[in-house]
SENU-101683 format. One record per residue (C-alpha): residue number from 1; residue in one letter; x, y, z. Coordinates in steps of 0.2 Angstrom, whole numbers. Layout:
BEGIN
i,aa,X,Y,Z
NUM,a,X,Y,Z
...
END
This chain:
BEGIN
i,aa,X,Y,Z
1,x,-185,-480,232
2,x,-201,-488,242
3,x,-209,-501,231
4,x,-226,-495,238
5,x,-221,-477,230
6,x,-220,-484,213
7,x,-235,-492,214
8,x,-241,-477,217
9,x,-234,-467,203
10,x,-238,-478,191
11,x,-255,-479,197
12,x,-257,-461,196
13,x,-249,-463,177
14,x,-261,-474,172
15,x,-279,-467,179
16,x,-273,-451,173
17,x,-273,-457,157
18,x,-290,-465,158
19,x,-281,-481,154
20,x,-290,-500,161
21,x,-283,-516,167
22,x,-287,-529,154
23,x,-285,-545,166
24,x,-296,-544,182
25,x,-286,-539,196
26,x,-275,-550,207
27,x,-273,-561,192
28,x,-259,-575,194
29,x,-246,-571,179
30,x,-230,-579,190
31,x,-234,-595,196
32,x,-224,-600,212
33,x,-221,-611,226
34,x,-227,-596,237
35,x,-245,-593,226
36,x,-236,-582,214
37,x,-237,-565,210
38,x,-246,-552,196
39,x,-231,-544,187
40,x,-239,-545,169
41,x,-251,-531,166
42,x,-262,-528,150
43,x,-269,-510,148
44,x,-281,-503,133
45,x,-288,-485,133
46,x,-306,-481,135
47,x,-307,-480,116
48,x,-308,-501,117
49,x,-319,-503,129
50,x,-333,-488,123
51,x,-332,-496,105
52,x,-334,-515,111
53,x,-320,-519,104
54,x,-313,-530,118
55,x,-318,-546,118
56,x,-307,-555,131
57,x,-291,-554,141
58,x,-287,-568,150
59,x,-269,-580,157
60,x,-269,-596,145
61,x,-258,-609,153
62,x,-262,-620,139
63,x,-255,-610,127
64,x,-237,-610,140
65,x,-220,-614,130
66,x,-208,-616,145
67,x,-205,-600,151
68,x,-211,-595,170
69,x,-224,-581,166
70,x,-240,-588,157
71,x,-244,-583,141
72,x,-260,-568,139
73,x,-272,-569,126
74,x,-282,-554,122
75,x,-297,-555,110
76,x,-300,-541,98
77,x,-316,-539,90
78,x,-311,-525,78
79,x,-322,-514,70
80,x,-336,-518,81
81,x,-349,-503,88
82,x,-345,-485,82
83,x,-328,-476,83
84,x,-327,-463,97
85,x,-326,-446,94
86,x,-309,-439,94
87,x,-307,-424,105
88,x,-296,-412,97
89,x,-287,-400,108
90,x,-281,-381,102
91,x,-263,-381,95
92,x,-258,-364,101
93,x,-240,-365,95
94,x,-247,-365,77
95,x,-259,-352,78
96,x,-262,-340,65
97,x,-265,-325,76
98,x,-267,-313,62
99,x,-282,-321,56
100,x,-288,-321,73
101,x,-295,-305,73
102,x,-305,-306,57
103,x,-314,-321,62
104,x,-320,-312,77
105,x,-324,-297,65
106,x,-334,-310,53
107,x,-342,-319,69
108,x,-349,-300,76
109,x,-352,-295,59
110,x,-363,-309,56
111,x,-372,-310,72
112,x,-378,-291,70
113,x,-385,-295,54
114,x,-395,-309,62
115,x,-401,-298,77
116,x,-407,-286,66
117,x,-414,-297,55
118,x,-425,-306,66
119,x,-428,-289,76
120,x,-437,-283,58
121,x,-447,-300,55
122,x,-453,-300,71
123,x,-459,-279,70
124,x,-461,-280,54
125,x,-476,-284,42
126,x,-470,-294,26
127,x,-484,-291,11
128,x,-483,-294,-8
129,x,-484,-275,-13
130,x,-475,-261,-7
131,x,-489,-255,5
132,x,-492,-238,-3
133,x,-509,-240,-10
134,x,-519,-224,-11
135,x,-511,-212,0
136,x,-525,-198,-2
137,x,-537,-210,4
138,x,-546,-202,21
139,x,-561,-208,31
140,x,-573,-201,20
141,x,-566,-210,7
142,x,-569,-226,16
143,x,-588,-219,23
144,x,-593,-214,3
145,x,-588,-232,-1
146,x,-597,-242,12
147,x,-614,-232,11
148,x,-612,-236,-9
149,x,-608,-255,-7
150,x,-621,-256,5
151,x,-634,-248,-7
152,x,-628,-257,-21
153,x,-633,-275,-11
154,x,-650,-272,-5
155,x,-653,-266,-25
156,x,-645,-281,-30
157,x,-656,-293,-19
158,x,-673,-282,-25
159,x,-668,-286,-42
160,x,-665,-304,-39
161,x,-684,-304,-30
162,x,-693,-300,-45
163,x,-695,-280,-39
164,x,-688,-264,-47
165,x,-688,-251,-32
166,x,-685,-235,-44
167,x,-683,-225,-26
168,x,-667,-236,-21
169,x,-660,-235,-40
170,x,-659,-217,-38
171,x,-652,-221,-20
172,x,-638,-230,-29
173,x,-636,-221,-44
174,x,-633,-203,-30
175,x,-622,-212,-18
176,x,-611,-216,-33
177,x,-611,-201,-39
178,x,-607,-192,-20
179,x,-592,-208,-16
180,x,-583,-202,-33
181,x,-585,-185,-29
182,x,-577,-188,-12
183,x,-562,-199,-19
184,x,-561,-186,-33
185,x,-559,-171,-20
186,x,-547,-180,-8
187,x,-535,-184,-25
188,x,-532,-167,-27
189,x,-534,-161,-10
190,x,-517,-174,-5
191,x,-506,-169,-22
192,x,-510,-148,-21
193,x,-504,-152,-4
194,x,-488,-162,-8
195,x,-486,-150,-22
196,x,-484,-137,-11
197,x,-471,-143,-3
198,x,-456,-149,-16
199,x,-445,-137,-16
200,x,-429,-135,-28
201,x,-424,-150,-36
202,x,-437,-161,-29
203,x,-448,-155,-43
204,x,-438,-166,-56
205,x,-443,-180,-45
206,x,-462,-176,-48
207,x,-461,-173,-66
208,x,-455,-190,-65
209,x,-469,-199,-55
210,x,-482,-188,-65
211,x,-477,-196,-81
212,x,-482,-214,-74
213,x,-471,-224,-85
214,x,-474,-241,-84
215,x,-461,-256,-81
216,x,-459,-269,-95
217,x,-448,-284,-94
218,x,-433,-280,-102
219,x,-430,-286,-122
220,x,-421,-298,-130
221,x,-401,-294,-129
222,x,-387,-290,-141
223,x,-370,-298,-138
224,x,-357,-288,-145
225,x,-355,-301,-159
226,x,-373,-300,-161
227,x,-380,-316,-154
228,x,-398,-315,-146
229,x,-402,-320,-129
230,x,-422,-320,-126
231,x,-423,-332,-109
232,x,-420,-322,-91
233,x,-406,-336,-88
234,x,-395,-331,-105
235,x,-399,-313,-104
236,x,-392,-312,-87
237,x,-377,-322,-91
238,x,-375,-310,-108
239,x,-376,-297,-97
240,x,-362,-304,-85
241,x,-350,-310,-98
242,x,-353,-293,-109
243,x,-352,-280,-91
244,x,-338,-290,-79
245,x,-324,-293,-88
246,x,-316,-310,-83
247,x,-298,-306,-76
248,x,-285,-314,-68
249,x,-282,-302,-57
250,x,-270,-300,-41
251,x,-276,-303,-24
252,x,-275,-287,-19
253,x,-272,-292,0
254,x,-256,-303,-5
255,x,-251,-287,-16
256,x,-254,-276,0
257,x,-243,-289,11
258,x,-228,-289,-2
259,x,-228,-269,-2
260,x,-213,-259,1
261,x,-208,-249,14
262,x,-211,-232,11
263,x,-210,-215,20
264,x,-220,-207,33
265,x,-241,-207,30
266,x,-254,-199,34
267,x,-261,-200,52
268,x,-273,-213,55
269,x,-283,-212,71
270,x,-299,-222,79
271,x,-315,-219,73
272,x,-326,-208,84
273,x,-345,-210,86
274,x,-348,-193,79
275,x,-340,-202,59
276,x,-353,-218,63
277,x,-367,-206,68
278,x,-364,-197,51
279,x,-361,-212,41
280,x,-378,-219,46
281,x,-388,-203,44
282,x,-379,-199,27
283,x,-387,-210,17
284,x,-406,-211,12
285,x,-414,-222,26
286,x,-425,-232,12
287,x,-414,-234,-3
288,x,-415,-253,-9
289,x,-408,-266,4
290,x,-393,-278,-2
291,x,-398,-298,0
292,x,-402,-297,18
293,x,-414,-285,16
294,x,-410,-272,32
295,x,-413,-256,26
296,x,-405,-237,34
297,x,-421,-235,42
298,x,-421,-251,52
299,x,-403,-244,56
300,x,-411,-227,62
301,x,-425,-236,73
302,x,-413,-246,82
303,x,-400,-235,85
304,x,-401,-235,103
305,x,-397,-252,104
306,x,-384,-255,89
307,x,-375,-240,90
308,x,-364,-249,104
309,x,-362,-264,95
310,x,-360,-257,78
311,x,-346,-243,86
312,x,-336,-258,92
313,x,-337,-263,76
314,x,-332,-251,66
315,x,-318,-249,77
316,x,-310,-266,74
317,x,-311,-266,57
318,x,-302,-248,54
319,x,-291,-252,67
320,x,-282,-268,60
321,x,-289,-265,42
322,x,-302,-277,39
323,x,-319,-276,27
324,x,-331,-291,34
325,x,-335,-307,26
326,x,-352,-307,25
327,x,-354,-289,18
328,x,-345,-294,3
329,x,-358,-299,-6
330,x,-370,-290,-20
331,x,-385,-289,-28
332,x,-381,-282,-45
333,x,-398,-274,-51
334,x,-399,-270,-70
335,x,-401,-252,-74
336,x,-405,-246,-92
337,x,-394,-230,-97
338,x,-399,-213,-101
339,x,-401,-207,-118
340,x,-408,-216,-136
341,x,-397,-231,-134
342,x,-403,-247,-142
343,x,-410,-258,-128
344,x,-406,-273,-135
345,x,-386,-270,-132
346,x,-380,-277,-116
347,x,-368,-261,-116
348,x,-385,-250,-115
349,x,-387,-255,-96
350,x,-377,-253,-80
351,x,-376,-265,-63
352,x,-376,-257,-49
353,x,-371,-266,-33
354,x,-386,-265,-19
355,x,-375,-268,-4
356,x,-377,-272,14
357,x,-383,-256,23
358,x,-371,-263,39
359,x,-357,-263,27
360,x,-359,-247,18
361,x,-356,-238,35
362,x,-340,-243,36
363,x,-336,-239,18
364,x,-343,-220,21
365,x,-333,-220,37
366,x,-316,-226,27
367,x,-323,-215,9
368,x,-322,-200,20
369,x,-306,-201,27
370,x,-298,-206,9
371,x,-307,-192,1
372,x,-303,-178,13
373,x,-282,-185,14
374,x,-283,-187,-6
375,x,-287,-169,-5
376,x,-275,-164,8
377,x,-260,-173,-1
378,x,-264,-168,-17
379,x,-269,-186,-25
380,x,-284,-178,-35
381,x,-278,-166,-48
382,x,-286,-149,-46
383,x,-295,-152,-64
384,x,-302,-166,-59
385,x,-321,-160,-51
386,x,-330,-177,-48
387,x,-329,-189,-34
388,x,-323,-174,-21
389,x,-333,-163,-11
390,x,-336,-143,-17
391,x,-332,-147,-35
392,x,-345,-149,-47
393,x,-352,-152,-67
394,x,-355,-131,-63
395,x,-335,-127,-59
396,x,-329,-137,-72
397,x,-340,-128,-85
398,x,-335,-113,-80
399,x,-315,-116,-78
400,x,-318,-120,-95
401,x,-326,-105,-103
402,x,-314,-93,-93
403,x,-300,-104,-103
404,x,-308,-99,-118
405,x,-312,-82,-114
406,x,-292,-80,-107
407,x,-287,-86,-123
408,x,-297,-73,-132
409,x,-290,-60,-121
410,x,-271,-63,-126
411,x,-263,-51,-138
412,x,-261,-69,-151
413,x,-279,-71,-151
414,x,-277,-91,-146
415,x,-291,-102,-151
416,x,-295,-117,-138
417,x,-299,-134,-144
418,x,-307,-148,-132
419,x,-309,-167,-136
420,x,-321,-174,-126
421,x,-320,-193,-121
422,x,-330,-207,-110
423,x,-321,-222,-101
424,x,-330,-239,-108
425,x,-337,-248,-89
426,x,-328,-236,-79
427,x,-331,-244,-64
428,x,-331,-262,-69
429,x,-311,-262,-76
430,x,-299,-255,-63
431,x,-287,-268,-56
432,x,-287,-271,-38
433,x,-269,-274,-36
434,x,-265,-257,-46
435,x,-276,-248,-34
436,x,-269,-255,-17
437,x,-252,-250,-26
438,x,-256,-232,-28
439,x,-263,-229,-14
440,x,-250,-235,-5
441,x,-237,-225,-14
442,x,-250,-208,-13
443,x,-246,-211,5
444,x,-263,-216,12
445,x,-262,-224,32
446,x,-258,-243,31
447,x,-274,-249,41
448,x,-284,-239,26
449,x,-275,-246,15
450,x,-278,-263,20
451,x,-297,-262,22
452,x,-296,-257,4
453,x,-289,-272,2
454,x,-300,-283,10
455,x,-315,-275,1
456,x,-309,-279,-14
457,x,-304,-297,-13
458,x,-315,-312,-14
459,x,-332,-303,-18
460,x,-349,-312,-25
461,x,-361,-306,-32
462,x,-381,-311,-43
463,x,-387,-303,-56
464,x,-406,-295,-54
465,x,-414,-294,-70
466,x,-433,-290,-68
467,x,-436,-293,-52
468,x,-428,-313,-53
469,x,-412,-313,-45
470,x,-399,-326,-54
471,x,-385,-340,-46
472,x,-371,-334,-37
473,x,-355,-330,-45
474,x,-335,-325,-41
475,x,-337,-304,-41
476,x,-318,-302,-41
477,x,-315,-288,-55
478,x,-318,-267,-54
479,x,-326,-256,-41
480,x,-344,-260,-35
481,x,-355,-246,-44
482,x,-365,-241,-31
483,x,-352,-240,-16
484,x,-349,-227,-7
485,x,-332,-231,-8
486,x,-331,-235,-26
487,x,-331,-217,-31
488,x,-316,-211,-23
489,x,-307,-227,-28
490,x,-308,-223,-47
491,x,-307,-205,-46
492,x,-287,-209,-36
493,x,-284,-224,-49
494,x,-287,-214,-65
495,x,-275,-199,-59
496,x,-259,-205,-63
497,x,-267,-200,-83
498,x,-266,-182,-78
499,x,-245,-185,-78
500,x,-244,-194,-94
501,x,-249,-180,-103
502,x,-238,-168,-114
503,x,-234,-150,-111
504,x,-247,-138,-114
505,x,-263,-149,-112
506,x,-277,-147,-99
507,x,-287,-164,-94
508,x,-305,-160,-87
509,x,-311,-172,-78
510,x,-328,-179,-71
511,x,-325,-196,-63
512,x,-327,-208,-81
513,x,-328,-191,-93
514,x,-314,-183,-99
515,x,-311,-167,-111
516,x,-293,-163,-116
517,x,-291,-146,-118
518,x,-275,-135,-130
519,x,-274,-115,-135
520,x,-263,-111,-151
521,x,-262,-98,-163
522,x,-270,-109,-177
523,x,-284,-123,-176
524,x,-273,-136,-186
525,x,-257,-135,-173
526,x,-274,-137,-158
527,x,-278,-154,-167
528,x,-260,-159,-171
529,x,-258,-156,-151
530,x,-274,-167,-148
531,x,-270,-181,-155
532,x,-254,-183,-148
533,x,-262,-179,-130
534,x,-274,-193,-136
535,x,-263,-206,-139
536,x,-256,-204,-125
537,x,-271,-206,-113
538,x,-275,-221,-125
539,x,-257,-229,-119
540,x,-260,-225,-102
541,x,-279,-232,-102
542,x,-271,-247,-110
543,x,-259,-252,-100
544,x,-269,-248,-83
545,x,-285,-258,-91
546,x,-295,-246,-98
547,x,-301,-240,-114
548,x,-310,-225,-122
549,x,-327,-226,-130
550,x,-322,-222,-148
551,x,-344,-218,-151
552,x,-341,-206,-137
553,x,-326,-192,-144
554,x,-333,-176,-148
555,x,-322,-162,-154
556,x,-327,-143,-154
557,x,-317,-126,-157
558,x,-318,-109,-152
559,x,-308,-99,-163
560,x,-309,-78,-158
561,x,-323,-69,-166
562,x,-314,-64,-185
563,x,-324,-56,-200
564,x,-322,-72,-209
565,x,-324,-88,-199
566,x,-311,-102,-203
567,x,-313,-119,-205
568,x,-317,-130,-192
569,x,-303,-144,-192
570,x,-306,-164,-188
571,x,-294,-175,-179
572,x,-287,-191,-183
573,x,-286,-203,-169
574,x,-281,-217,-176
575,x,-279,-227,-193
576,x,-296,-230,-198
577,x,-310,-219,-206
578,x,-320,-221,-190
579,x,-304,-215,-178
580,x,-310,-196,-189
581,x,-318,-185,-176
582,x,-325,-171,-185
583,x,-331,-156,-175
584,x,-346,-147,-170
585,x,-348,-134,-186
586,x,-353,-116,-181
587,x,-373,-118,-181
588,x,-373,-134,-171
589,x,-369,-137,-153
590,x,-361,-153,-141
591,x,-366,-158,-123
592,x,-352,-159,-110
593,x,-358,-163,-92
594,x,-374,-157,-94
595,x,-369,-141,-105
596,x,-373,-137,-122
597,x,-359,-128,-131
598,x,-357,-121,-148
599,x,-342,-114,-157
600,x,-346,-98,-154
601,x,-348,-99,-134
602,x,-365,-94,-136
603,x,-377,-98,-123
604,x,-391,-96,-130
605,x,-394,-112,-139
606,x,-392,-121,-120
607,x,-406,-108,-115
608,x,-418,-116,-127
609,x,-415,-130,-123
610,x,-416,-132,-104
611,x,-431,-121,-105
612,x,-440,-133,-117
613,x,-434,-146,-107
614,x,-445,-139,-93
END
């Protein structure tokens, strides 16, 4: 080969490299006769010469110990100047391509919060109130006011002079009179006129705003060993420990990834704009924001320019089965419950999650499409009327007086007896990986599935408590009450209970309330038959981390009309004296789902009392 050639190669190596010659060129390394020639060659990186670590490079005939190539010496000064920045290059042959995707999800997720974020500081006042003030205020209003305050200054500056002007007094004392009938007639011109317009159920909603009760801070709390917690900081970690329960858990994606193969599913296809449109619009526009603060009406306004953006979205996620990041996060706000409960007891309040509005699209759009396939595939027993659409409190109540009236219909004369039951923090207990489970084995589309998955797993969450929002904290356990997804979730994880009942008993259902239902020939077989379809449920509540509120069982029969009444029977559900349900007696009555019931089926005891309830 030409020598000139490899010189040129190795040139080419070396300045490809961004290597440097240490000893200045045409450097004697070979003495001869001739002049001698340069065949020893030092080379350093860039690295050595940006940090200032090379000090010298230079031939040292001194240092010569008989051979005929001179001896180098290069002086490092190590450690000197700062160290260069590395430039790491992409390693594609170790990519994780499946995470790929979702970082790009997260990445889109998170600049459209930011957009719309800044879109509503920038268009968007901020003030310390909620900005309704006095809505029937008019111009009058504002004219009556003026006139008075400007009255009452000139009066003010007379007085201060020594002079009492008896014709401005009167002048005052009149235009006070005439701005508070003015104020006083614009009142009640606004609220005849939004009076006029409620319509149906609204009116429940103004009986509530007419009473005007006012918000106190919360008491002191009752754990359920009965320590007291007074500070905000220990009643919101009572309120934690006592409401999540602290489980060790499955990951519910690692228990989707080791999942069986299984038959054909349901079809899953891309989401069209008509489900975001729907998704968007379903939901009150000014329900309370999540921690970011974007609201359904900031949603609305914007549409033109998010629904693009936000359709892309949505597309991505349903399409691999992915729930964003930075929507997995809550603001658990602290919601007393309804009835006389003791206010002090943790147990008396519920969390519900106010989530990111961005987020709760996607989980309408997914809550949809398992509720409707739930439905077609027969997941959610036919008794069960919460959670799905066209069943309510109203068909449950009635499936169950036809049972009582079919029962007195048959030539036996059967009597029916119900057992009424609450699950304790319905919402907060069901196991993630359980869930994934069954819905995987009900049949549900793999990308659904997986979303589920990805909603559930590594969640955090803060704890409002009047008005001060607490530290951040794992969310990892239960259903986020307040989801749009949550509901469906439960209702599909507590169906497997309808199996495990024995022959001959009816379970109504209402998402977390339950009522077990029997007809016999005799009350005493009816309980006998309760208490066995009761311990069942409790065995299947156990072992899928539930529990029965034992303060909440209510027993009540309805024996055939007879000229002597017999006696109304108790059940025993369990070893101890407080496991005795005794049952409603013949003069009184028991709510179920917003029903007041007595032994006798008569309605006219719930008459009463929703009329005197109006």
């Amino acid at each position: 080969m030409d020598p000139m050639a490899q010189a040129s190669d190795f040139a080419d190596f070396v300045f490809d490299r961004d290597w440097a010659f240490g000893l200045k060129p045409g450097t004697i390394t070979r003495p001869a006769a001739s002049g001698g020639s340069a065949i020893d060659l030092v080379l350093g990186n860039s690295a050595l010469d940006t940090c200032g670590w090379l000090d010298s490079c230079a031939v040292r005939a001194d240092l010569a110990a008989g051979s005929d190539h001179l001896p180098i010496l290069t002086v490092l000064r190590c450690g000197a100047g700062a160290p260069p920045t590395r430039v790491l290059k992409f390693r594609f042959e170790r990519a994780d391509w499946d995470a790929y995707p979702r970082a790009s999800i997260d990445k889109l997720a998170e600049a459209m919060r930011s957009c719309i974020f800044t879109a509503m500081l920038n268009s968007i006042p901020r003030t310390p109130t909620t900005g309704q003030g006095h809505p029937w205020w008019t111009p009058d209003c504002s004219s009556a006011t003026r006139q008075t305050a400007t009255l009452e200054r000139e009066y003010a500056v007379s007085v201060s002079g020594g002079l009492l002007d008896l014709p401005l007094f009167e002048a005052v004392q009149q235009s006070r009179s005439t701005a508070k009938r003015t104020l006083r007639q614009a009142r009640e011109k606004f609220y005849r006129a939004q009076a006029d317009k409620i319509e149906g159920n609204q009116i429940f909603t103004a009986r509530k705003w007419a009473l005007g009760e006012r918000q106190y801070a919360s008491p002191a709390l009752r754990d359920d060993e009965g320590s007291v917690y007074a500070t905000p900081v220990e009643k919101r970690r009572v309120l934690q420990q006592t409401l999540i329960p602290d489980r060790n858990f499955e990951d519910p994606v690692a228990v989707f990834d080791q999942l069986p193969d299984r038959a054909a599913a349901a079809h899953h296809h891309p989401v069209t704009r008509q489900e975001l449109r729907a998704a968007v619009w379903a939901a009150a526009p000014d329900k309370a924001p999540g921690a970011d603060e974007i609201t359904g009406r900031a949603i609305r306004e914007g549409w033109e320019s998010l629904e693009d953006p936000l359709f892309s979205l949505a597309t991505a996620c349903l399409e691999i089965g992915y729930f964003p990041a930075p929507f997995r996060h809550a603001i658990l706000s602290v919601m007393r419950k309804g009835g006389n409960r003791d206010p002090s007891l943790a147990r008396s309040y519920r969390l519900i999650a106010l989530l990111p509005v961005l987020g709760k699209v996607l989980e309408k759009i997914v809550a949809s499409r398992v509720t409707w396939m739930a439905q077609e595939r027969g997941v959610v027993p036919w008794t069960q009327f919460g959670g799905v659409p066209h069943r309510s409190t109203t068909d449950a109540g009635v499936a169950l007086v036809h049972d009582v009236h079919a029962g007195w219909a048959q030539s036996t004369r059967l009597t029916t007896s119900v057992l009424t039951f609450d699950i304790v923090g319905a919402f907060d207990n069901p196991d993630p990986g359980r869930l994934i489970r069954l819905l995987w084995k009900s049949g549900f589309p793999a990308p659904l599935v997986r979303f589920v998955a990805w909603w559930l797993r590594q969640r955090s969450a803060q704890i409002k408590l009047d008005g001060v929002v607490g530290d951040h904290f794992a969310y990892t356990s239960g259903l986020p009450q307040g989801s749009p997804l949550s509901l469906i979730c439960f209702v599909i994880y507590t169906s497997p209970l309808w199996d495990c009942l024995p022959e001959g008993v009816r379970l109504f259902g209402y998402v977390d309330d339950g009522a077990l239902e029997v007809q016999g020939s005799s009350i005493q077989d009816n309980c006998n038959a309760l208490e066995e379809a009761y311990a069942a449920a409790v065995t299947w509540a156990s072992d899928n981390g539930l529990c029965f509120d034992p303060a909440k069982r209510e027993l009540i029969h309805f024996p055939p009309r007879t000229r002597t009444r017999p006696e109304l029977l108790p059940v025993r559900l369990g070893p101890t004296p407080a496991d005795v349900v005794e049952p409603v007696q013949w003069d009184s009555t028991v709510k179920w789902l917003g029903i007041w019931l007595s032994p006798t089926l008569d309605w006219a005891p719930h008459v009463r009392k929703l009329v005197a309830r109006a």
